[in-house]
C-alpha positions as CSV (number, residue, x, y, z in Angstrom):
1,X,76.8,118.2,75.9
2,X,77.2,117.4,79.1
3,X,77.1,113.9,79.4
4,X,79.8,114.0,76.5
5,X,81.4,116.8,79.2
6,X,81.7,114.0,81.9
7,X,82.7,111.2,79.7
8,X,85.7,112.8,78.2
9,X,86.9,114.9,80.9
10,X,89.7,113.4,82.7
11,X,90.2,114.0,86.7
12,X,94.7,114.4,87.3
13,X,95.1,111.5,89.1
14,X,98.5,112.8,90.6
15,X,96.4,115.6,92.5
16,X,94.2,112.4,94.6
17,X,96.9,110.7,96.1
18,X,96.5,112.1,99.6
19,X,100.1,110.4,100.2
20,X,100.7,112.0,103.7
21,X,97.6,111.0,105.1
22,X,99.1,107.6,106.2
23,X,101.4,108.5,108.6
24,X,101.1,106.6,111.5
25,X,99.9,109.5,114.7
26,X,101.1,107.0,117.3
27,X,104.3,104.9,117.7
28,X,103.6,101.5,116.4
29,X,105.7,97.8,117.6
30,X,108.8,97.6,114.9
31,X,107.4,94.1,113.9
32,X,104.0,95.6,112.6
33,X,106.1,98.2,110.9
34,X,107.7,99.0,107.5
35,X,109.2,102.2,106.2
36,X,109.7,101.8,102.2
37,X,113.4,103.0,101.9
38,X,114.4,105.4,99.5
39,X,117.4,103.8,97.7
40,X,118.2,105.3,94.3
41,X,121.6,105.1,93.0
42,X,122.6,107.9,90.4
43,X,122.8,105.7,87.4
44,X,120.2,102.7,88.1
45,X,118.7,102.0,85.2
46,X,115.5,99.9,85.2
47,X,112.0,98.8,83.1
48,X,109.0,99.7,83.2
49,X,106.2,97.5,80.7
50,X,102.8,99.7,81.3
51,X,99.5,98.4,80.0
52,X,96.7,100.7,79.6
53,X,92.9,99.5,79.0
54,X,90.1,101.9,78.1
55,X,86.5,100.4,78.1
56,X,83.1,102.1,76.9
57,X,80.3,100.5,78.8
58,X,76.1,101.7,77.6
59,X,73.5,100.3,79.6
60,X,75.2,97.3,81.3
61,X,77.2,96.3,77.3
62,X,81.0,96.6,76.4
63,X,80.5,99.2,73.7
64,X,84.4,99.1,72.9
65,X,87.6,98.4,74.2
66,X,91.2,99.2,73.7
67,X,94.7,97.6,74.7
68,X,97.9,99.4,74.6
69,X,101.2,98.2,75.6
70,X,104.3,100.6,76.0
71,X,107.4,99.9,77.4
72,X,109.7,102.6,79.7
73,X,113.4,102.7,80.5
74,X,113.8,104.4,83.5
75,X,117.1,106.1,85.0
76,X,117.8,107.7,88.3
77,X,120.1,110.9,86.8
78,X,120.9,112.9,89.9
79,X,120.5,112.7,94.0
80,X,120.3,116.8,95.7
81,X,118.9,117.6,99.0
82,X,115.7,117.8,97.8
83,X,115.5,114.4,96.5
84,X,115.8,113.0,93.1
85,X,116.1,113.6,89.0
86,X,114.5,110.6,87.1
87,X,114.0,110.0,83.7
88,X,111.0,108.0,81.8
89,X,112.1,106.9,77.9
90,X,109.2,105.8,76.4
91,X,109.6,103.0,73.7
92,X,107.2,102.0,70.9
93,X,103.5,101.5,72.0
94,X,102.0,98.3,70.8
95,X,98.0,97.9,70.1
96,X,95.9,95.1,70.6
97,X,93.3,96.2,66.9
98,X,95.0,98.5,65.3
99,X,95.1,99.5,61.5
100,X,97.7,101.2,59.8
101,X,96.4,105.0,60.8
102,X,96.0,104.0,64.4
103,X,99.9,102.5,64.6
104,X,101.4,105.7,63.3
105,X,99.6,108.3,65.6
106,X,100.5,105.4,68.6
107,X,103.9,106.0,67.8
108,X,104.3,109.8,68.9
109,X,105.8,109.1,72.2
110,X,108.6,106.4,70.7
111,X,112.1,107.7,72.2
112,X,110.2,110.8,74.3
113,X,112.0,111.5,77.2
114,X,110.3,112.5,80.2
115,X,112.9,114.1,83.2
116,X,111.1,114.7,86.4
117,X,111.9,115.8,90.4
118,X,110.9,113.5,92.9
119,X,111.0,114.5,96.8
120,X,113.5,112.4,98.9
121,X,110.8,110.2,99.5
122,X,110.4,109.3,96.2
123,X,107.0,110.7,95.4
124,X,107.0,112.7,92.0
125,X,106.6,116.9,92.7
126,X,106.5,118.3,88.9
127,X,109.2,118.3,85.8
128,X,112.6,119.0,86.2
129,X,112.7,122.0,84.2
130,X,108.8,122.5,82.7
131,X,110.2,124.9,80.1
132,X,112.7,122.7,78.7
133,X,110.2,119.7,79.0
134,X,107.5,121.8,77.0
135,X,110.2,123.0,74.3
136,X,111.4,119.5,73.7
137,X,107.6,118.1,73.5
138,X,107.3,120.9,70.7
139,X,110.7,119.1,69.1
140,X,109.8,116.2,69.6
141,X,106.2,116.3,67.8
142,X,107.6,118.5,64.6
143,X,110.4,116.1,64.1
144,X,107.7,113.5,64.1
145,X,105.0,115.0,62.1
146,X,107.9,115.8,59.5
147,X,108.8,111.6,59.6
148,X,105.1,110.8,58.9
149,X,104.5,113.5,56.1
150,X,108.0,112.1,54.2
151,X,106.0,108.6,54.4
152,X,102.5,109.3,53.1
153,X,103.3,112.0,51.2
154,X,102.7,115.6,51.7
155,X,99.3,116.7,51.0
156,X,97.8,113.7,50.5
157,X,94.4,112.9,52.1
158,X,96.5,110.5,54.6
159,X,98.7,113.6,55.8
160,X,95.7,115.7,56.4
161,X,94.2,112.9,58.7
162,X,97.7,113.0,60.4
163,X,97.8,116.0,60.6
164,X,94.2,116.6,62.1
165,X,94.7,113.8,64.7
166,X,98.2,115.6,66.0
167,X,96.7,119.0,66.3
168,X,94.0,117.1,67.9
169,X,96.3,115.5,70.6
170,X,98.7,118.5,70.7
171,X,95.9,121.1,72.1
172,X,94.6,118.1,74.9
173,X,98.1,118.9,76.1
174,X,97.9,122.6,76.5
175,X,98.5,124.6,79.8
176,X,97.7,122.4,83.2
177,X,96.7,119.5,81.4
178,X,100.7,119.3,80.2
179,X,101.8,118.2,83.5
180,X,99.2,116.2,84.8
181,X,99.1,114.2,81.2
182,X,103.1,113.6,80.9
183,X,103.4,112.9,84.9
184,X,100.5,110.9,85.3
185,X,101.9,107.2,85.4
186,X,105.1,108.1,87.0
187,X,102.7,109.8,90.2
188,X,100.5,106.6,90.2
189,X,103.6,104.2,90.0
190,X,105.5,105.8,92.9
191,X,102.9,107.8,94.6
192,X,103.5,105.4,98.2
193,X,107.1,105.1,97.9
194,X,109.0,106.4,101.2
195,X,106.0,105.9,103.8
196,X,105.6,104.2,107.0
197,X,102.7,101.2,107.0
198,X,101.7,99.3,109.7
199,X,100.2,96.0,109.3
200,X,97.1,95.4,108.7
201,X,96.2,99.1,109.9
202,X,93.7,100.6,107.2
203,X,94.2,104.6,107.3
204,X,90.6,106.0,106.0
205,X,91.2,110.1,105.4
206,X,89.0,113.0,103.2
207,X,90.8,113.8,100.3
208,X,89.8,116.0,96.9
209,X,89.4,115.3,93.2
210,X,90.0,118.2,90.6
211,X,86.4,119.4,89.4
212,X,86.1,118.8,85.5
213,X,84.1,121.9,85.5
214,X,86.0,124.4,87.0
215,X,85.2,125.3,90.9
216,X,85.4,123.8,93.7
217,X,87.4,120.6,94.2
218,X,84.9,117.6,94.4
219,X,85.4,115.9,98.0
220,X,86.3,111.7,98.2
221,X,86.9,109.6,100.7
222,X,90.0,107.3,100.6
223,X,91.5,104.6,102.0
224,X,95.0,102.9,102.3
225,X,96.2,99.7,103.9
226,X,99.3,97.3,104.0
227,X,97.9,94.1,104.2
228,X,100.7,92.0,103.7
229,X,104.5,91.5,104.4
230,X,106.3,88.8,102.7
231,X,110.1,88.4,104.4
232,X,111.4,86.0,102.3
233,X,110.9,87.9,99.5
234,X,111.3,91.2,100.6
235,X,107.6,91.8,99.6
236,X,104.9,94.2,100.8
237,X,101.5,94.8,99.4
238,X,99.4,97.7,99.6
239,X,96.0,98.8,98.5
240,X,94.5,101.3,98.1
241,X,90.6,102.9,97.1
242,X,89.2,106.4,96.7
243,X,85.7,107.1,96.2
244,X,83.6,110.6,95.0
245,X,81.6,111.6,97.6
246,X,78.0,111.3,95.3
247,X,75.8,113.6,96.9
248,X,78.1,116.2,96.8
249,X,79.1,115.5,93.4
250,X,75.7,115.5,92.7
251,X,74.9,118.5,93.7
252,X,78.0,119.8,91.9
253,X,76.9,118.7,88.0
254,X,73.2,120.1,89.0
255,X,74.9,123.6,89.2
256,X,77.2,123.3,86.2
257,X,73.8,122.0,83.9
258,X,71.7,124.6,85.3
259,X,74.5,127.7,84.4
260,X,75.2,125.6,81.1
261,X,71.7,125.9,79.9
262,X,71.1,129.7,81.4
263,X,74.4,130.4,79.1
264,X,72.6,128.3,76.1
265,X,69.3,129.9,76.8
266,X,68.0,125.9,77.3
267,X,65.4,124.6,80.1
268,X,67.0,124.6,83.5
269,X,67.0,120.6,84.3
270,X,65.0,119.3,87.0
271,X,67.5,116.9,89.7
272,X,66.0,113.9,88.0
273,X,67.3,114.7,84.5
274,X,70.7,115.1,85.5
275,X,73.3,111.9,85.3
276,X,74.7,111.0,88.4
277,X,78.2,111.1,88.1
278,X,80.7,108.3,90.6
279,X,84.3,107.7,90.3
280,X,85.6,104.3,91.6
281,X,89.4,104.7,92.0
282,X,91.4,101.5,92.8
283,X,94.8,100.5,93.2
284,X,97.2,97.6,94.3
285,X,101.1,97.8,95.0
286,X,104.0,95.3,95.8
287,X,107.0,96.5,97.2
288,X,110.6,95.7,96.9
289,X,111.6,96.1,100.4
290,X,114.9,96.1,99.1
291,X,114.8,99.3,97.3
292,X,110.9,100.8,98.4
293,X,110.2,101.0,94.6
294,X,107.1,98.9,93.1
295,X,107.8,95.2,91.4
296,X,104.0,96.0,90.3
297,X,100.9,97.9,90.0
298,X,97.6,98.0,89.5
299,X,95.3,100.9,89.3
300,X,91.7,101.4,87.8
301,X,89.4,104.2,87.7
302,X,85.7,104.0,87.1
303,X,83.5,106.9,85.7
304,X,79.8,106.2,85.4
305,X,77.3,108.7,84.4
306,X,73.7,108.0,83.9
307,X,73.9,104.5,82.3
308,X,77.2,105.1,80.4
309,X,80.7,104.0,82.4
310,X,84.2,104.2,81.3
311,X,86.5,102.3,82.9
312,X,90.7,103.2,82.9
313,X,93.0,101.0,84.0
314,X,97.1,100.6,84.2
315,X,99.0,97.6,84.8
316,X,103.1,98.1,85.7
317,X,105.9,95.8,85.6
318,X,108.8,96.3,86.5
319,X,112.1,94.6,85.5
320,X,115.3,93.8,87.2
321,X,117.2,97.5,87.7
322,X,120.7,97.3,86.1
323,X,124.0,100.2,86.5
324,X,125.9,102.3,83.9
């Protein structure tokens, strides 16, 4: 149970960003120096090609592996004094192995739109209006479940897979777990947009993860760095790492299996029985200095617990922005 608990228990990326922790405290010689500008016309359009990897690891072994591909149009809709309105289209997601099941359920998010608020710095701060987000999810999914039950067939033994595997996917996006599912690549992608670096300056700071048991946060330490500018071509690249403080964490899944088995009337575990749990966070940028936004991404997160590991990663691309 709880191993299954730690494997399959996402931690919100958008809530580890610690994005304000860079600022420089002290003023820093112009030539060491870049502030990402924030310039967004209403009406730039540009693409986004996102490719996610998922991989099971047991005992030191690739147990599986899984390759999507989905592209995003993006659009900058409106410019206020709190920033900006953005949209995310998501096109049709492409699989590496697939079969005919796994292509149709893949295909839920094809045409989803995805309008969000980003501070004037460019850093995403939540939906634009949740409500009207959530209601058009809702639309969204019954128009599609209706498309795929007038192609197998209503009840058929395909349409009650179908229909299993969306109830399935719907309820992993109830309450909280909404917003931090439908914003998550959008807070990765722009999550340093709008900040000062200074060169080869590495900014180390405390920051939190959200506890997949409920309580406390769990505390990490993170770090951030510019360590390259690139004038000619209006380049800058940053990294960035977070790590899960063990012990603590440690000590944290100890208290959740020992009330876990008090509830479940089961042997309170001794320290030794219980899987460590780390998270390995890891992330690369490069800047257009030319409009502060990302020509590309990189980002990876690694879970191990006991001798199991998962490993999640994103890779962005973006293409050349284009006008109405």
């Amino acid at each position: 149970m709880l191993h299954l608990v730690l494997l399959f228990t996402p931690l919100a990326p958008d809530l580890c960003t610690g994005r304000h922790a860079q600022e420089p405290s002290s003023p820093i010689p112009i030539e060491q120096t870049i502030e990402l500008p924030v310039l967004w016309d209403v009406g730039l359009r540009s693409s986004i090609e996102i490719v996610k990897r998922r991989e099971e690891w047991k005992n030191g072994g690739l147990v599986q592996s899984r390759v999507s591909t989905m592209p995003i149009e993006v659009e900058c809709l409106a410019e206020d004094e709190q920033g900006y309105v953005c949209r995310w289209r998501y096109g049709k997601t492409m699989l590496s192995a697939t079969n005919e099941f796994a292509e149709r359920i893949a295909a839920m998010m094809d045409g989803f739109a995805v309008d969000m608020r980003l501070d004037e710095s460019g850093s995403v701060v939540g939906f634009a209006d949740e409500e009207q987000a959530r209601r058009q999810f809702e639309e969204h999914v019954t128009r599609f479940r209706r498309t795929l039950l007038d192609q197998v067939g209503e009840g058929t033994k395909e349409a009650e897979l179908l229909s299993s595997a969306l109830n399935v996917t719907r309820s992993t996006l109830e309450g909280p777990a909404f917003a931090s599912s439908m914003l998550k690549e959008p807070s990765l992608f722009y999550m340093w947009c709008g900040g000062s670096y200074e060169l080869g300056s590495e900014v180390a700071y405390d920051d939190l993860l959200p506890n997949p048991f409920g309580g406390e946060p769990l505390p990490a330490k993170a770090r951030l760095k510019l360590t390259e500018l690139r004038p000619d071509a209006a380049e800058a690249s940053i990294e960035w790492s977070q790590t899960l403080d063990a012990r603590k964490a440690t000590e944290m899944v100890l208290a959740f299996a020992r009330t876990t088995a008090e509830k479940l009337g089961k042997p309170v575990p001794r320290p030794e029985e219980v899987p460590r749990l780390d998270v390995q966070d890891q992330a690369s940028f490069i800047f257009d200095l030319s409009t502060g936004t990302p020509k590309s991404a990189r980002w990876s997160r690694t879970i191990t617990t006991g001798d199991s590991k998962r490993v999640d990663a994103l890779v962005f691309t973006t293409r050349s922005p284009s006008t109405k």
